[in-house]
N, C-alpha and C positions, 0 to 999 in steps of 0.2 A: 407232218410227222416230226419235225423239228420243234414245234412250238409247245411240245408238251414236256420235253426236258428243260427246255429255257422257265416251263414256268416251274417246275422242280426246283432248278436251281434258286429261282425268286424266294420261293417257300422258304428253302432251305437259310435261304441268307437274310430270310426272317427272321426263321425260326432262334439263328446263333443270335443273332444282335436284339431279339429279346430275350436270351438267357443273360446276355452279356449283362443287359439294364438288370437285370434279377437281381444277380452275383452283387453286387454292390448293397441292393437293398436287406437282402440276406444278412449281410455283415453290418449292416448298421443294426437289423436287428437282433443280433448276436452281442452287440457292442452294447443295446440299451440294457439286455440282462445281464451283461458284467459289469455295467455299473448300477444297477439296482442290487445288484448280490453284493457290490463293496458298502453301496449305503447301508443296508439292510447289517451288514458284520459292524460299519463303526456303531450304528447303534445301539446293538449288543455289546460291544468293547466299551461304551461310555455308558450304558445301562451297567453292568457289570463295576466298574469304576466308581460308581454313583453310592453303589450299593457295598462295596468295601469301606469308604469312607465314610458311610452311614453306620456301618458295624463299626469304624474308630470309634466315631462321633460317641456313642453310644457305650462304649467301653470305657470311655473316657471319666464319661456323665457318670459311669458305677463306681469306679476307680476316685472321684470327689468326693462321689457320699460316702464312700467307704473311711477316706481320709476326715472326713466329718466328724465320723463314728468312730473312729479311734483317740479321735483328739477330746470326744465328750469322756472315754476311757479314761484319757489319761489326767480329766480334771477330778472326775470319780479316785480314780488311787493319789492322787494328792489328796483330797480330802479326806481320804484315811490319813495319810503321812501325817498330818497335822495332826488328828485326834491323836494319832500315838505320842507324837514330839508334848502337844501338851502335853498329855500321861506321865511321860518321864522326865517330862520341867516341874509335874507335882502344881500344875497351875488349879485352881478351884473352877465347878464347873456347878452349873445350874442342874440342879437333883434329873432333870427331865436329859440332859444334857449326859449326865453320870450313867443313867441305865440305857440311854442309847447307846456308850462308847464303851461298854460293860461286855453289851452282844457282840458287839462287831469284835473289840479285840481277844477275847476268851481268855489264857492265862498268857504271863509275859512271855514264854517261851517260846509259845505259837505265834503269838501278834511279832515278836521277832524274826521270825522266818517267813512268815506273809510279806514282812515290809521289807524283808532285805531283797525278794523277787517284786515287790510294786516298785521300790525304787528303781531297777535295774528296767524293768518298764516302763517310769518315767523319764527314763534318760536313753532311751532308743535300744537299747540291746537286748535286744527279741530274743534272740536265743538263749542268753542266761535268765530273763525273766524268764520262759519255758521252761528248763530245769529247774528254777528255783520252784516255780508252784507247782511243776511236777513232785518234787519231793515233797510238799506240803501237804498236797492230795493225797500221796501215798504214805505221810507218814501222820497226818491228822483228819483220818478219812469223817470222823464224827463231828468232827470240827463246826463253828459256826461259820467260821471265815471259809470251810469246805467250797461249800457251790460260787462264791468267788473268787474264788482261786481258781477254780475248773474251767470257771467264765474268762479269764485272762488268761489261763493256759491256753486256750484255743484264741485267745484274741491276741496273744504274742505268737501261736504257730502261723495264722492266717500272715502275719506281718512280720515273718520272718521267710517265708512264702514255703510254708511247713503245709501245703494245704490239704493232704489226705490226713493227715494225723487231727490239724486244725478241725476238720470233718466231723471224726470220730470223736472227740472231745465235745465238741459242741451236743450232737446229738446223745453222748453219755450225757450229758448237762438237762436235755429235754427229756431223756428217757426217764431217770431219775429224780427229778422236780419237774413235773410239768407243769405244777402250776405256780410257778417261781418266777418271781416280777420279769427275771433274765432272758425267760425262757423263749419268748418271740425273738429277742435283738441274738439269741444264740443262732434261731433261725434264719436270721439277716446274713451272719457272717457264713453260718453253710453255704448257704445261696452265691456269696461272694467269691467261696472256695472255687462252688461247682463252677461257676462263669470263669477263673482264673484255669480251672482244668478242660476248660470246653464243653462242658456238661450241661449245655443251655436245658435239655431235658429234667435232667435233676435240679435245677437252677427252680426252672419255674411251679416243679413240684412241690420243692421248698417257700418258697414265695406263696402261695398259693396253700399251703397247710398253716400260715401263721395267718392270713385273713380268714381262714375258718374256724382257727382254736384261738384264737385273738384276737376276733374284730375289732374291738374297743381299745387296742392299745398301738401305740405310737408307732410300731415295727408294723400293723399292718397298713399305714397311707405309706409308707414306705416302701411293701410292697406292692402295693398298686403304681406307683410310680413304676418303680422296675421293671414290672412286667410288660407296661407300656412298649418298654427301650427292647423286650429281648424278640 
């Protein structure tokens, strides 16, 4: 009668001393999913990481060509300055030489107020070159020098970081000459606008209508680069 509680008890002191081995094993495997869940978060934390510095990287690459593109700008209105300066030195000019510098400057009043906003954009000051060929536009809208003047009004707002207005000038520039040598590189600097506003959407829409309306010219391997980056 005795030997059936004694083996009760046997069982029982089994029973705890393999729960006891359990407990341990339990918590190790509790321990390997807290550190698979920490591994698993730094790689997202350095995935993430990864992918921030790849958006510098690549802001930066847009931010160069852009600097690129301003600086061909500002060799462009120097070459005006010059044709005006000879003009008003009275220097003599080869006949071919004469009817190009005929179109470009139009009467001296106007070629005066063109050049007093190019120089103020050759010499960094974005925002009075902006006002100056704002008034240009608006006060010699038939003008020759018109659509470049439009074309540096948005390319001193872009770089004076004027960039909704810059926007809207540029695409007045394409609305109304579309088919104006400009008229792709106007789409370039939109594109730059949008990416400076966050507008990677509008960025790549813009990018992406000047390889279509302008395969063959220079602003669309341009944007093909770009759109690579966004």
């Amino acid at each position: 009668m005795h030997a059936l509680p004694h083996r009760l008890n046997a069982l029982s002191v089994s029973a705890l001393f393999a729960l006891m081995l359990a407990a341990p094993a339990a918590h190790a495997f509790a321990d390997d999913d807290a550190r698979r869940a920490i591994l698993e978060l730094r790689t997202q934390i350095q995935q993430m990481q990864s992918q921030n510095q790849q958006a510098r990287l690549q802001l930066a690459d847009q931010m160069d060509l852009m600097s690129q593109e301003i600086a061909t700008l500002r060799g462009r209105v120097e070459e005006l300055g010059q044709l005006s300066r000879q003009s008003a030195a009275g220097q003599e000019n080869a006949p071919q030489q004469q009817a190009q510098q005929g179109q470009q400057t139009g009467d001296p009043q106007q070629q005066a107020a063109y050049q007093a906003a190019a120089d103020q954009y050759r010499n960094g000051r974005y925002k009075d070159a902006a006002s100056g060929f704002a008034t240009f536009v608006q006060s010699y809208p038939d003008s020759q020098l018109a659509t470049d003047a439009l074309f540096y009004l948005g390319s001193s707002q872009y770089a004076s970081k004027d960039f909704k207005n810059s926007i809207q000038t540029m695409q007045s520039l394409v609305k109304k000459h579309p088919d104006d040598a400009r008229a792709p590189d106007a789409l370039l600097v939109v594109a730059a606008d949008q990416i400076e506003l966050n507008d990677m959407k509008g960025a790549k829409a813009s990018l992406q209508r000047i390889i279509k309306d302008y395969p063959r010219s220079s602003a669309a391997e341009t944007a093909k680069s770009r759109l690579k980056l966004l």
